[in-house]
N, C-alpha and C positions, 0 to 999 in steps of 0.2 A: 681383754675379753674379745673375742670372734663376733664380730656382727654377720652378724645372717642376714640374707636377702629379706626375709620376712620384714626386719627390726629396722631395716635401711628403708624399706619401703613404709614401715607407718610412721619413722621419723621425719619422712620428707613429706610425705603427706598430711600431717599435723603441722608441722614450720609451714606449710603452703596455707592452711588454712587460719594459723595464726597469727600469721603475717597482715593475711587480707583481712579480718575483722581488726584486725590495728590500724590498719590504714583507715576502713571504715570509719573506726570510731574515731581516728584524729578529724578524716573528713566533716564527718557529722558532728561533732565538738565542735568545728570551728565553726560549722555555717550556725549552730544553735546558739553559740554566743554571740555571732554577729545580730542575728535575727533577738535575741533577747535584749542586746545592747542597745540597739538601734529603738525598739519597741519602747522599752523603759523612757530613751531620752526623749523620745516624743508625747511619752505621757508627763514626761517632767516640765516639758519646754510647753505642752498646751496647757499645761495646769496652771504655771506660770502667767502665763496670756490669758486665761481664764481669770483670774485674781486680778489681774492688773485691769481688765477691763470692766469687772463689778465695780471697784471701788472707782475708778473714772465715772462709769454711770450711772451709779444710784447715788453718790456722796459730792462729788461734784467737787472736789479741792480746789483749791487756785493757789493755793500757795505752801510751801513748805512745812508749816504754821499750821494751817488749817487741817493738814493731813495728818501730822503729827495726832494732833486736836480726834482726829477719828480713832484713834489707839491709846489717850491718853486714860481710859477707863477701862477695864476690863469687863464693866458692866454692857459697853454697848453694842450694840447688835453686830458690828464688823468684826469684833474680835472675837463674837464665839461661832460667827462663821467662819474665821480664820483656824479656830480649835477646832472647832467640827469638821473643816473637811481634813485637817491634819489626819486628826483619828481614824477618822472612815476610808482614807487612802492608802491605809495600816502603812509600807511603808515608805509613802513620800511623804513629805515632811515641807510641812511651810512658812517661812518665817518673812517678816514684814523689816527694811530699813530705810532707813531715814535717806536724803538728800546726800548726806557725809560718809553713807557706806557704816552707819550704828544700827543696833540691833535695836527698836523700838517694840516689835511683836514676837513673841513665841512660844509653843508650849514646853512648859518648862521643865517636863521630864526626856525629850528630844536637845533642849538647847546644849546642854555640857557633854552630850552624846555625841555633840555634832562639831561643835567650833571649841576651840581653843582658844579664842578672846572672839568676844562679842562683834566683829566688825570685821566690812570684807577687805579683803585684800587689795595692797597699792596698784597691785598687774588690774585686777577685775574693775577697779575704778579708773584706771587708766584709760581702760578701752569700753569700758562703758560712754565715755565721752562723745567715742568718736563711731559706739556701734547701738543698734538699736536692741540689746540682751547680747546676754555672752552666755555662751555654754559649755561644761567639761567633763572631763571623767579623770578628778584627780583629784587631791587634798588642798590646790588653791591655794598653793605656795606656802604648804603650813599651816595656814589659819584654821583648817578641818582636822578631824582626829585618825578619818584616816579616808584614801579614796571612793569619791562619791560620783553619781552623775547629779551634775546640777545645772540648772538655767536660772538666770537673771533677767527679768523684765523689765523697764523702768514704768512708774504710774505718772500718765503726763497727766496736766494742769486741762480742768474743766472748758478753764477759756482759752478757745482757739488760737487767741495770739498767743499765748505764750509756748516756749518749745522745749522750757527745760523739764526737768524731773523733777517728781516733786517730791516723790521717795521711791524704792526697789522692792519689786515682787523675789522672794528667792525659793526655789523649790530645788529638795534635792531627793536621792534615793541609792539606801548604802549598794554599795557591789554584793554584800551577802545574799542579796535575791538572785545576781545573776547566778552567780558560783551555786547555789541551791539548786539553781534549773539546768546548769550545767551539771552538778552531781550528779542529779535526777538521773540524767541522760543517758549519763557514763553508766551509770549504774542498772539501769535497764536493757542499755546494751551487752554490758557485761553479762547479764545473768542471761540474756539470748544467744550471747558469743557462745557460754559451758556447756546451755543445750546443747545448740548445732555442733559445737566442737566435741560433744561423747557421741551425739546421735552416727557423726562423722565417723570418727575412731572404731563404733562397731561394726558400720557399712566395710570399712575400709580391713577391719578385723577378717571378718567372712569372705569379704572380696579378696584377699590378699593372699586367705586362707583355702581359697579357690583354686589360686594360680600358685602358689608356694606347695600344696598337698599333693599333686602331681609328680613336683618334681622332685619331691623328698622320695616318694615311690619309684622316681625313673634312679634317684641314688642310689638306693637298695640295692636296686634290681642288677643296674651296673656292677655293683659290687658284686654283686652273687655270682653276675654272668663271667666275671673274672675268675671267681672259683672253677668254673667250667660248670657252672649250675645253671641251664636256661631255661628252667620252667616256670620262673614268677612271669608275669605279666600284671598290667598298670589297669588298673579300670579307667575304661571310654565313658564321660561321662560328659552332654551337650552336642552342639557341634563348632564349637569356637576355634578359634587356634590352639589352645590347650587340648582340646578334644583331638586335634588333629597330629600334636604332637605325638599323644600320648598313643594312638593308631601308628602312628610313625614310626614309635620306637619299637610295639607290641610285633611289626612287618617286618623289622630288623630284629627283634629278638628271635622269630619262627627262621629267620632266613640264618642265622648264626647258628641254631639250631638243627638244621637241618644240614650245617656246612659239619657241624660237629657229628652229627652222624654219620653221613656222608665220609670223615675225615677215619673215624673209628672203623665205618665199614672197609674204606681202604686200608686201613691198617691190619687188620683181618685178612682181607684179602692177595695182601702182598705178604704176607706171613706164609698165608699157606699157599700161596705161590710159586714163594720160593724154595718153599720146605719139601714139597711135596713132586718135583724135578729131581731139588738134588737129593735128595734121601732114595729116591729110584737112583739115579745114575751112581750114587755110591753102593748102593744093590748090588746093581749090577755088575759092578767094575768088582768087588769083593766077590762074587762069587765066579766071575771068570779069575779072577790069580787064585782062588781056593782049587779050583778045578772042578768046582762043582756042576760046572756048563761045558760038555762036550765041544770041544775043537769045530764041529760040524756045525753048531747050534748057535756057533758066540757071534756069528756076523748079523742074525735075527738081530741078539739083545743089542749089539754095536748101532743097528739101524734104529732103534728102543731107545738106546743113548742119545743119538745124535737129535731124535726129535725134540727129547726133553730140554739139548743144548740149545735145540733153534728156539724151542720155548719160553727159555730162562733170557736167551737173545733178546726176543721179542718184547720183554717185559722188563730189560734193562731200556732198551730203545724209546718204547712208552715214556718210561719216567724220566727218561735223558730228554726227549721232546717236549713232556711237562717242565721240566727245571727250565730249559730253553726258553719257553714260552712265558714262562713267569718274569724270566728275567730283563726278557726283550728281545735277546739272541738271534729268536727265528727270525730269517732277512725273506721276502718276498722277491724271488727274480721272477717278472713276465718275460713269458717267452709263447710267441707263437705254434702251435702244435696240435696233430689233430686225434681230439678228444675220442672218435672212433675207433683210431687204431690201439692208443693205449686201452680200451674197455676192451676190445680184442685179446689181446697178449692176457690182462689181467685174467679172460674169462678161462683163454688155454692152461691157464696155472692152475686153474682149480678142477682140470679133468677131472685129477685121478678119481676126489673127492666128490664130483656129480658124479662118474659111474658108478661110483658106492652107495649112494642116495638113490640111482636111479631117476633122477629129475629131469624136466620136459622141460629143457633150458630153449630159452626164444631170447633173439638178438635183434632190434629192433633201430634201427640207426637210419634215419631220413633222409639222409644222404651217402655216401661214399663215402667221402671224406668231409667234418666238420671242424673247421679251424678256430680257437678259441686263444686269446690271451691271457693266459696266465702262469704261476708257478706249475711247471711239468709234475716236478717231484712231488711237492708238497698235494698237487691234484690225484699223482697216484697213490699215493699214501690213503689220502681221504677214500678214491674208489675201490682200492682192494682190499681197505677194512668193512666197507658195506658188504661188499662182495662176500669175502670172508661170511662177516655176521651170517647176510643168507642163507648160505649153504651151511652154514653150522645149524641153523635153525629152524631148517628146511623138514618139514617133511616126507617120509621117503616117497617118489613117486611124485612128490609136488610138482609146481610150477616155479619154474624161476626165469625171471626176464631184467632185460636192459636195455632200458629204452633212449636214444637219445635224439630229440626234437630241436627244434630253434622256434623262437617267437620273440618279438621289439627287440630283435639283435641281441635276443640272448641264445646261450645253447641249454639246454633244461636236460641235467642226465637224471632216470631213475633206476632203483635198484628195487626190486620186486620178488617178494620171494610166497608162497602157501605154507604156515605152517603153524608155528607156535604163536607169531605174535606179542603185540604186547597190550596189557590192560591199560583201558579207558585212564585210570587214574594215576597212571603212572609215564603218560604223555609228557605233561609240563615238564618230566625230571629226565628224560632220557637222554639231553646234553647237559646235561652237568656232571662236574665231574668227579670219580668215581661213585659213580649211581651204577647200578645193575638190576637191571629189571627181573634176571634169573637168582633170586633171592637163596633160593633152596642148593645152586649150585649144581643143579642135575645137568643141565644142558653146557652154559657154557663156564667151561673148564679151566678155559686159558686166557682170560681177558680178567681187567683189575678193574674194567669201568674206565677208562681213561681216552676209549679209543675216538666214542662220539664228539668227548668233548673238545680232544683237539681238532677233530674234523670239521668244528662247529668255531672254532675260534680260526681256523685257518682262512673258513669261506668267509667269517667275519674279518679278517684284513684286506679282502678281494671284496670288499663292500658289496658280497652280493648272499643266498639265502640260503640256507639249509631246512625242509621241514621233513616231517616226517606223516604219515597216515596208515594206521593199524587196526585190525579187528580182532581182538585174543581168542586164539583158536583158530584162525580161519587164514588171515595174511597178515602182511608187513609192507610197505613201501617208501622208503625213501627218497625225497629228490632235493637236487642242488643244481644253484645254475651260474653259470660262469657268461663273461664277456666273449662276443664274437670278435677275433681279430682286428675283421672288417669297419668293426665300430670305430677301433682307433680309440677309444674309452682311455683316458688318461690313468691312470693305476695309484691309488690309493697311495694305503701307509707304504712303507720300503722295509718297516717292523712290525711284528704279527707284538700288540700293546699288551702292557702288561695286565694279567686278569686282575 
C-alpha cells in the first residue's frame, strides 16, 4: 500500500507524541512509587517507635516476664490498644514479640494473612542484636506470605540499667497499597495521555490537511498542465509558505501559459509566413513559363520574386539565430568599432523606403566618431532590426531619428520613430519571444516576433540594457547601450546563455 505524505506525516507525529507520554508516565511512575514507598516506611517505622514507646511509658516492664505479663490477657487495656490502632490504621498491621522473636500479640484475622509461622526470622534476630530496629520491603526470608514494608523496634526495660529488649514492636504494610496508588496513577495518566493524544491527532488532522490540500491541487494542476491544459490555478490562501508556494506556481502557471500562446502564435505565424512568399513566388514563376506574363513585364514580377526570396531569407536566418541561441552557439566577439559609422550605412540602406514614407529622418550622433566594444555583427543585426521596425511603422510624413550619446562610459543608441506605436499593455511582452504587438497582421507583414527578442538576449550577453518607451498612436522609442572601448570593461559571457 502507497503511503502518502499525509499518512507519514500523522504516523510520526503520533509515535512522537506516544513516545513522550511514555516516557512521562515511566517518569512519573517511578518518582510516585518512590515517593509512596518512602512515605509508607516512615509511617511504618514511626508507628513502630510509637508502640514501643507507650508500652516503655506507661507499663514500665523490667523484664521479659513482666512484659509478657502485659499481653498475657486479652482483657487488658494494652492489647486493645494494640487492636485498636491495628484497625484504624486499616492497612498497617501491628503485632507484639517476645524477647525470642515469638508472636505473643495479634489480631487475629491479619496474623495467617501475614506470617507463615508465628516467629521472626534468624536474619531479623540476627541483626536486631547488634541494630537498634531493622527495616524492609520483603517477605523476611519466607517467614511473610508475601512482600511487605516492615519495621522492627525493640521495647527496652523501664530501668535504666538494663539495655536488653524486653520484647519487639513489629509493624508492617502490604505493597498492595503501593501498586493501588501506582495504578491510580497510571491510570489517570493514561486516560489524559487519549485525551491529549485524539485532541493532538485532530490539530494535526487539519494542520496536515492545510499543508497536504495545496499540494494535491499543485498535482492536478501539474497534470493537467502536461495535457497542454493551463487554466486550473491553486487557491492563495494565508501568507505562509504554502501561500506563497501556491502564488509561486499560479506565476509559473500564467508564465507557461502565456509561453504556450506565444508558442501557438508563432506557429501561426511561421505557417503563413512561409506560405504566403512561396505560393506568390510559385504564382509567379507558373505564370511566366505559362506565358501568361509578357516578356516586357516579367523582370517587374522577377523583382516580386526576388523580394519574397530575401523575405523567406529573412525568416530562415531568424529561426537559424533562435536555434543558435537556444543552443548556446551564438559566440560573442568584442571588437572595437565606431557605432556612428555603422547607424550611418544602416540608415543609407533604408533610403529607398524613407522616401516612400516621406519621413523627416534626423541623425543625431554627439560626436563624429563614437568607439564602443563590442560584437560588430551581432550590434548590426540588433540596429537594423530597430531601424527596420521604424520605418515599417512609421507614419507617412513622420519623424524618424537616431540618436547616439555617451554617459558613465557608456554609448546610449536610440531609435525613434512617429507613428503607430505600441499599447500601454503590451510593454512588458514586447521582448519575448514570438510576441507581436501587430495582432491583426495589418502592418507588419514579414516579422514572426523573433526579432526583439534576440536583440534582447544579445544586449543581455553584453551585460548591458535594452528598454523601450512608447505612446500607441503617437511614437515609439527604443534605446540600448553598449560599453565605451575606452572603458576597457572586461567582456562578459564568450556565449550568448541558453534561454
Amino acid at each position: 500500500m502507497r503511503k502518502t505524505l499525509f499518512t507519514r506525516y500523522i504516523t510520526v507525529f503520533m509515535l512522537i507524541i506516544f513516545i513522550s507520554f511514555a516516557i512521562l508516565a515511566l517518569v512519573i511512575g517511578s518518582n510516585m512509587t518512590a515517593i509512596t514507598v518512602e512515605g509508607k516506611r516512615e509511617d511504618v517505622e514511626s508507628t513502630a517507635e510509637n508502640v514501643s514507646s507507650v508500652i516503655t511509658a506507661l507499663h514500665g516492664p523490667t523484664d521479659s516476664e513482666s512484659f509478657k505479663a502485659l499481653f498475657a490477657s486479652g482483657e487488658q487495656e494494652l492489647s486493645k490498644y494494640v487492636e485498636h490502632l491495628s484497625e484504624i490504621t486499616g492497612d498497617l498491621r501491628v503485632f507484639i514479640f517476645d524477647s525470642d522473636g515469638n508472636l505473643i500479640k495479634s489480631v487475629k484475622e491479619y496474623e495467617s494473612a501475614t506470617f507463615k509461622q508465628s516467629k521472626l526470622s534468624e536474619s531479623v534476630m540476627t541483626e536486631l542484636k547488634t541494630e537498634n530496629g531493622v527495616s524492609g520491603y520483603d517477605d523476611m526470608d519466607g517467614a511473610m506470605t508475601a512482600d511487605f514494608l516492615y519495621s522492627v523496634k525493640p521495647v527496652m526495660s523501664a530501668n535504666e540499667q538494663s539495655s536488653d529488649a524486653l520484647g519487639y514492636v513489629f509493624t508492617c504494610a502490604s505493597a498492595k497499597v503501593v501498586n493501588s496508588i501506582i495504578g491510580s496513577t497510571v491510570k489517570t495518566l493514561l486516560h489524559t495521555s487519549l485525551w491529549v493524544f485524539f485532541a493532538a491527532l485532530v490539530a494535526v488532522y487539519f494542520l496536515s490537511e492545510r499543508i497536504i490540500g495545496p499540494l494535491k491541487h499543485m498535482s492536478r494542476a501539474a497534470k493537467s498542465y502536461a495535457t497542454g491544459n493551463f487554466d486550473i490555478r491553486i487557491p492563495v490562501e494565508g501568507n505562509d509558505e504554502v501561500a506563497e508556494l501556491a502564488a509561486a506556481f499560479n506565476q509559473m502557471a500564467n508564465g507557461l501559459q502565456n509561453l504556450e500562446n506565444m508558442r501557438r502564435s508563432f506557429l501561426a505565424n511561421v505557417s503563413h509566413d512561409l506560405k504566403t512568399p512561396m505560393t506568390t513566388i510559385a504564382g509567379f514563376i507558373d505564370a511566366i513559363l505559362s506565358g501568361a506574363i509578357p516578356p516586357e513585364n516579367q523582370t517587374e514580377y522577377l523583382e516580386r520574386i526576388k523580394e519574397e526570396v530575401l523575405r523567406l531569407s529573412r525568416l530562415v536566418r531568424q529561426l537559424l539565430d533562435l536555434s543558435r541561441i537556444q543552443a548556446g552557439d551564438r559566440k560573442i566577439e568584442p571588437v572595437t568599432f565606431d557605432i556612428c559609422e555603422v547607424a550611418r550605412q544602416i540608415v543609407l540602406s533604408f533610403e529607398q523606403k524613407i522616401e516612400e514614407k516621406r519621413l523627416c529622418v534626423e541623425f543625431d550622433c554627439e560626436n563624429e566618431n563614437i568607439n564602443v566594444l563590442a560584437d560588430k555583427d551581432a550590434i548590426h543585426q540588433i540596429l537594423y532590426n530597430l531601424c527596420d521596425n521604424a520605418v515599417k511603422f512609421s507614419r507617412e510624413g513622420g519623424r524618424y531619428r537616431i540618436r547616439i550619446e555617451t554617459k558613465d562610459k557608456k554609448a546610449y543608441v536610440s531609435v525613434y520613430n512617429e507613428g503607430q506605436g505600441i499599447a500601454k499593455e503590451d510593454l512588458p511582452f514586447v521582448f519575448e519571444r514570438f510576441y507581436k504587438s501587430d495582432k491583426s497582421r495589418g502592418l507588419d507583414k514579414t516579422g514572426v516576433g523573433l526579432g526583439l527578442f534576440i536583440s534582447k538576449t544579445i544586449i543581455d550577453a553584453h551585460r548591458e540594457t535594452i528598454t523601450v518607451d512608447s505612446e500607441q498612436g503617437n511614437y515609439c522609442e527604443f534605446t540600448f547601450t553598449l560599453p565605451l572601448s575606452e572603458a576597457k570593461k572586461p567582456l562578459i559571457e564568450k556565449t550568448v546563455p541558453k534561454d
